[in-house]
C-alpha positions as CSV (number, residue, x, y, z in Angstrom):
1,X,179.7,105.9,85.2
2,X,181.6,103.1,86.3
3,X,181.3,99.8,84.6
4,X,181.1,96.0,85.3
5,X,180.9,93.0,83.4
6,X,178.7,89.9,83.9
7,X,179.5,86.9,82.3
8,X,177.0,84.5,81.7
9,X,177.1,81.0,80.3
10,X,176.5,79.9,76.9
11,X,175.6,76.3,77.6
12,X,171.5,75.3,77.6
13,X,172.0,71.5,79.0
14,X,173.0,70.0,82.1
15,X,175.7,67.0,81.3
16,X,174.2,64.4,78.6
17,X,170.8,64.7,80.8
18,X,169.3,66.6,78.2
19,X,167.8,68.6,81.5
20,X,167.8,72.5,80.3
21,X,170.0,75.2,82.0
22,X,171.7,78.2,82.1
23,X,172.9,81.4,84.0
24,X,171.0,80.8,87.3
25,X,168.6,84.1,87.1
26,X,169.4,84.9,91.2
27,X,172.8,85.2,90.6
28,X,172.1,87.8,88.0
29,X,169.8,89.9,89.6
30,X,170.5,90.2,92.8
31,X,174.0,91.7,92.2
32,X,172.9,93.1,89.5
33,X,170.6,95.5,91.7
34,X,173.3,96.3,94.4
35,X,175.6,97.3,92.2
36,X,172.8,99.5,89.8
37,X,171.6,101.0,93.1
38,X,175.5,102.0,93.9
39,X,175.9,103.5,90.1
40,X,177.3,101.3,88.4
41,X,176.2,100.4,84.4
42,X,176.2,96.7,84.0
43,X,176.8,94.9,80.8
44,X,176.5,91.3,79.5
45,X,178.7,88.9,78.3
46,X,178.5,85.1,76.4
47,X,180.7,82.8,74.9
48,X,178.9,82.5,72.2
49,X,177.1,86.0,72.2
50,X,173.6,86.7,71.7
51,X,170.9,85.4,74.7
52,X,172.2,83.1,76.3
53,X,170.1,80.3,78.3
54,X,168.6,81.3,81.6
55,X,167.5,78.7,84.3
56,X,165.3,80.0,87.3
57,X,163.0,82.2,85.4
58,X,159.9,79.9,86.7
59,X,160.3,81.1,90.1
60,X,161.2,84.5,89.4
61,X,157.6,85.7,90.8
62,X,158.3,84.7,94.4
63,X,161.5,87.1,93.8
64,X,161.2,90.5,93.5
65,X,164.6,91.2,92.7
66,X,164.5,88.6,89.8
67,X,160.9,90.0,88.3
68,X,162.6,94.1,88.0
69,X,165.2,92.0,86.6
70,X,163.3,90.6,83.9
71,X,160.8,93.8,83.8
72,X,163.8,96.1,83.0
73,X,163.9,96.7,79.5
74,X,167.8,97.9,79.4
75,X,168.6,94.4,81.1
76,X,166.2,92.6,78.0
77,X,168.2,94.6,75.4
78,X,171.5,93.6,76.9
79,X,170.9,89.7,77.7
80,X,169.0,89.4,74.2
81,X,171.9,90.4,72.6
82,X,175.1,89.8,74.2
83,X,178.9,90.3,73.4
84,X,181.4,87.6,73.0
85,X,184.6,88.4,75.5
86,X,187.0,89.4,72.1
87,X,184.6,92.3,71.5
88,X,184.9,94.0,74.7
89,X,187.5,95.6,76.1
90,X,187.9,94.6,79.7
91,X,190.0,97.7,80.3
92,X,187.0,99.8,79.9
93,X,185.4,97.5,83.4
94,X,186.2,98.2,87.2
95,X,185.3,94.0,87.7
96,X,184.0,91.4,85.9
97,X,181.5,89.2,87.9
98,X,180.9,85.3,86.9
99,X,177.2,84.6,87.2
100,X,176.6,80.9,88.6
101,X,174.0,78.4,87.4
102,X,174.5,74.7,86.1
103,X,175.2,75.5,82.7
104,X,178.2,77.5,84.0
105,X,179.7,74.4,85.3
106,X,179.7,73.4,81.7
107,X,181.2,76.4,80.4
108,X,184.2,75.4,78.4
109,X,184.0,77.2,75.8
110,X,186.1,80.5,76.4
């Protein structure tokens, strides 16, 4: 099976605002979908490994996409517990994706 990487932020706060954020839960899922329904296995990525921060989750039950998402227990497994970049091998991808969100703005920590 052909694999991709998502990267998702490590950072849980918007500026000095103190606001929370995250990997914006859309930009996860949707792609995350199209590209299960074409085959392709999807892992997860952080800077700083294990879950990361997630923002959008509150309106994840107007979104279908977004609830299988966070229903799939594979997908829990993976974003609970998440590599760092150095211990993948990024040979072993056919594309790494960049989720968005706020805290990915804020993402300088590679």
């Amino acid at each position: 099976m052909k694999k991709i990487l998502f990267v998702l932020t490590s950072h849980d706060r918007k500026g000095n605002t103190g606001q929370p954020t995250g990997f914006y839960l859309p930009e996860a899922a949707h792609p995350w979908a199209i590209l299960r329904a074409d085959g392709y296995e999807i892992d997860f990525i952080s800077p700083k490994g294990g879950r990361p921060p997630m923002d959008g989750a509150d309106s994840a039950s107007a979104d279908p996409v977004s609830r299988r998402f966070l229903d799939t227990q594979e997908v829990q497994q993976k974003i609970g517990n998440t590599s760092t970049p150095v211990q993948v091998n990024s040979a072993d991808y056919a594309a790494v994706l960049f989720v968005g969100g706020h805290g990915t703005m804020w993402t300088g920590d590679w």
